[in-house]
N, C-alpha and C positions, 0 to 999 in steps of 0.2 A: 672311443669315437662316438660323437653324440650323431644321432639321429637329426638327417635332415628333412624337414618338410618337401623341397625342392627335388629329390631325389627320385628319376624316372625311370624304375625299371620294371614296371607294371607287366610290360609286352617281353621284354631282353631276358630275365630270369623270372621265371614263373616260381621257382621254389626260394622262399625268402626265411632267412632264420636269423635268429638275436642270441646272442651268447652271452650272459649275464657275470659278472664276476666283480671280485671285491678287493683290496687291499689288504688279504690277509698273506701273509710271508709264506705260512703253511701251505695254502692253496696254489701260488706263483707255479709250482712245479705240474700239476693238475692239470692247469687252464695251458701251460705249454704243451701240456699232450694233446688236448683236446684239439687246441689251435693249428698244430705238428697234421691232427690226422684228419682234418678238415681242407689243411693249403691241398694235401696230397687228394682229396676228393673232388677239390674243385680244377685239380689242374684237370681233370678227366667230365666232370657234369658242371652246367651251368648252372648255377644258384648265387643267390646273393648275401651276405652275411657281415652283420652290424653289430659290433663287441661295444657294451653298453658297462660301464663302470656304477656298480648301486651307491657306493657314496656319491658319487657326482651329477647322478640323475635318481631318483631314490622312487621320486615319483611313478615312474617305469615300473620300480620292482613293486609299485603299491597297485598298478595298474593290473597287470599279471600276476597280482596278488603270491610271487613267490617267496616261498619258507626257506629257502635252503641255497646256494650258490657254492662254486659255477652250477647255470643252468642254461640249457640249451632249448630255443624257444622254435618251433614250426608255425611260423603266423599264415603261411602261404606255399600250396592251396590248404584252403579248409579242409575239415575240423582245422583247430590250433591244438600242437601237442606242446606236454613240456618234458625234455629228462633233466632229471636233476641227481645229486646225487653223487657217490664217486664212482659210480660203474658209466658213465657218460657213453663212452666210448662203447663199451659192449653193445649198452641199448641202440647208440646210434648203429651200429654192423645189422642189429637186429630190423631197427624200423628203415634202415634206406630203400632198401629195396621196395617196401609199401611207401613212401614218399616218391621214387621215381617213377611208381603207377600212375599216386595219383597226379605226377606232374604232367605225365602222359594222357592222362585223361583230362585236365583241363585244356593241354595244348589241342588234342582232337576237336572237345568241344568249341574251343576258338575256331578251329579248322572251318568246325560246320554253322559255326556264324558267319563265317566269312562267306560259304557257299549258298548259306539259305537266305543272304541280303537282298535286296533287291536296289540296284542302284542307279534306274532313273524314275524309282519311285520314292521321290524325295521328300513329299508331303507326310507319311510315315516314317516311326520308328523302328529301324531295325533293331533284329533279338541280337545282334550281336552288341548294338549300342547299351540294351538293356541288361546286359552281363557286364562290357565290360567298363561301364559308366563309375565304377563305383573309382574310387582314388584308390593309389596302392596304400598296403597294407602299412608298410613302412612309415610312409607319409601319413596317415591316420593315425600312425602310433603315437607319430611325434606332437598329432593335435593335438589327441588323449593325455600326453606329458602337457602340455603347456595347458589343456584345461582345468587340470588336475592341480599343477603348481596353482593356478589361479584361483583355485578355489580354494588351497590352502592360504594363498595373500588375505582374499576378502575373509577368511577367519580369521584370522589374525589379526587382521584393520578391524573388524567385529570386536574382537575382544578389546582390543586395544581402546577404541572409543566408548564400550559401556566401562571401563578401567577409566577413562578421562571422565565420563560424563559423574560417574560415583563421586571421583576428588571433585569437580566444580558441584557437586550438591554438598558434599561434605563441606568444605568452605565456605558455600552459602550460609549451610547451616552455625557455624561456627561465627562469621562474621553479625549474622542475626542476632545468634545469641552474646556476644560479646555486645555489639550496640546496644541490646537492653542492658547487659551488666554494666556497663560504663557508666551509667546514669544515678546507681547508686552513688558510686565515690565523687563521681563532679557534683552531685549534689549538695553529698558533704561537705564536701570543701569549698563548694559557692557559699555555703550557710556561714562557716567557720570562718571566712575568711571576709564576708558581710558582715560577719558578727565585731570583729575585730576593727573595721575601716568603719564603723557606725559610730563604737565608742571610743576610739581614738583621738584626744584632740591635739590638734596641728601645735597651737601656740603654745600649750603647756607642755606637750614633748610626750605626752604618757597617754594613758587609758583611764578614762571616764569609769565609774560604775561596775570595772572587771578587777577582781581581784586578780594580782601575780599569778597566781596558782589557776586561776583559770582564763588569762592569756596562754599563758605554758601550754595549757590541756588544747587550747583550740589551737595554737600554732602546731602541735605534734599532731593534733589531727588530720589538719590540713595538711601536711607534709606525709604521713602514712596515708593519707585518702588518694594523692599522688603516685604515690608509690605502688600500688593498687592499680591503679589506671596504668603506669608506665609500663606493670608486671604484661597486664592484659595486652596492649599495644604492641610489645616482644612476643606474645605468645602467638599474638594476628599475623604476624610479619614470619614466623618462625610456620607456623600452616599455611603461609603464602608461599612459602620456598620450597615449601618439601611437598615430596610426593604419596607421602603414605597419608592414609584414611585416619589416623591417630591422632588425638590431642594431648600435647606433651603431659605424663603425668612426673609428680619429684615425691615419690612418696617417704614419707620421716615416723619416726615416734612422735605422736602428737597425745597431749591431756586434753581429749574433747572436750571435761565437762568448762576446763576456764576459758575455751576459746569460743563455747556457748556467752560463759556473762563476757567476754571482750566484745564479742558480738554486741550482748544485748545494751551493752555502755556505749557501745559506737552508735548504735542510733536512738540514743535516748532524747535527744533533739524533736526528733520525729515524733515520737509515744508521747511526748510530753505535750508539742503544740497542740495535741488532741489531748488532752487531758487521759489519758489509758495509764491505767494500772499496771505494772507487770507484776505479775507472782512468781518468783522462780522456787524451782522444785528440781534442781539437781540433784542427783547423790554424789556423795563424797568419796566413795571407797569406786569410782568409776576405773577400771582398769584403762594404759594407756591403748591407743589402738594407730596402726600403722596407714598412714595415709597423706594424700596431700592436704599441706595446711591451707594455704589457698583456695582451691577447688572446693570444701569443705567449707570453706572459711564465705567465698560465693554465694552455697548453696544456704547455708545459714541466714543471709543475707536478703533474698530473695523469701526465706520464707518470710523472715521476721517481714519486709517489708509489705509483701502482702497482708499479711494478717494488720499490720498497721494500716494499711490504706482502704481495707475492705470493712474496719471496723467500725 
């Protein structure tokens, strides 16, 4: 039975208790004793009593921060006590009797609110407003749940959005870094493919000035310089759909040191319109090493090109 905010028995039963219980098979037989010797108490004293299921309000049992279930809660009159435990029923035989004092002693002190009011002195507060101003306990509990839910929401909405705002920097960063990568290979392949519509002539059908052999080199250029750009394009599209902070890796056996000189033949265009030297200085007996060839293949890329540009 959840807990309603609405519920007015502030004045009607002064002793108000929560019975806490769970879904366990084991327990069923318990919580029927406990409930067994509670109908029989109430058919004789007036109290109020609200059975509160902890999976279904959990919040509740985080409130009253209880360890253990069934448990039996005295929210009303104060102190708040709790038994818990399988002796339930014992301790309850033990503590009623000190619960029907103090319900006794809050009913008197209502008594003598009532009698030390003054009631056509309206411009003041009476002490009896000042006792019993507060909401029932009940009704405060159920706040306590729903403030409590609520504050578990906005954690959750908290994480939730520095988890969103990570992936849109992550994709920032990624889209950035892709836009400068791109520019290597469309460059390429503007130059290659300039190269080729320069010395082409129309009426003789053929190529001016390019040997076979190197039409061939610049048309596979230009096509692996494509290929390149198409890979990146998929991989942009592939970090736009998904949701993880990751950039696809395809790791392989890769021989570094030849895909250093394929590197350094792919942009010899470059080195060369600057007159630069290259010295290469691989070794030979380079062991293979496990990696992506692309991503590798990139960053080879970017250095060579700086070092060209800055030289």
């Amino acid at each position: 039975m959840q807990v309603s905010q609405d519920t007015s028995i502030y004045f009607e039963a002064p002793l108000q208790l929560l019975l806490f219980i769970d879904g366990r098979s084991k327990s069923r037989q318990e919580v029927q004793q406990i409930r067994s010797y509670l109908s029989e108490l109430q058919a004789i004293y007036d109290f109020e009593l609200q059975t509160i299921d902890v999976g279904k309000q959990p919040y509740l049992a985080e409130h009253f921060k209880l360890v253990a279930t069934p448990a039996l809660i005295k929210i009303q009159p104060e102190p708040r006590q709790i038994l818990a435990g399988s002796t339930i029923i014992t301790q309850l035989k033990i503590w009623w009797p000190r619960w029907q004092t103090a319900v006794e002693a809050y009913l008197k002190l209502h008594q003598n609110c009532q009698d030390l009011e003054e009631p056509h002195h309206t411009g003041s507060i009476s002490l009896e407003s000042l006792v019993l101003s507060r909401p029932s306990s009940i009704s405060s509990v159920a706040v306590s749940e729903e403030l409590i839910r609520l504050s578990d929401e906005i954690f959750c909405l908290k994480q939730e959005k520095e988890k969103l705002q990570e992936q849109l920097q992550f994709k920032d960063r990624v889209i950035a870094m892709l836009a400068h990568d791109l520019r290597n290979p469309l460059t390429a392949a503007a130059i290659a493919i300039d190269t080729l519509k320069s010395n082409y002539n129309v009426e003789k059908g053929e190529f001016s000035r390019l040997s076979p052999k190197m039409v061939m080199h610049l048309f596979k250029q230009s096509r692996n310089q494509v290929q390149i750009m198409n890979r990146m394009i998929t991989d942009l599209l592939k970090v736009g759909h998904s949701k993880d902070r990751k950039f696809p890796i395809q790791p392989q056996k890769l021989e570094i040191g030849q895909l250093c000189l394929d590197t350094i033949y792919e942009l010899c265009d470059s080195y060369m319109s600057k007159s630069i030297t290259i010295e290469k200085d691989i070794p030979k007996d380079l062991p293979y090493v496990y990696a992506d060839p692309e991503r590798i293949h990139q960053v080879l890329i970017n250095l060579f090109d700086n070092a060209i540009k800055y030289t």
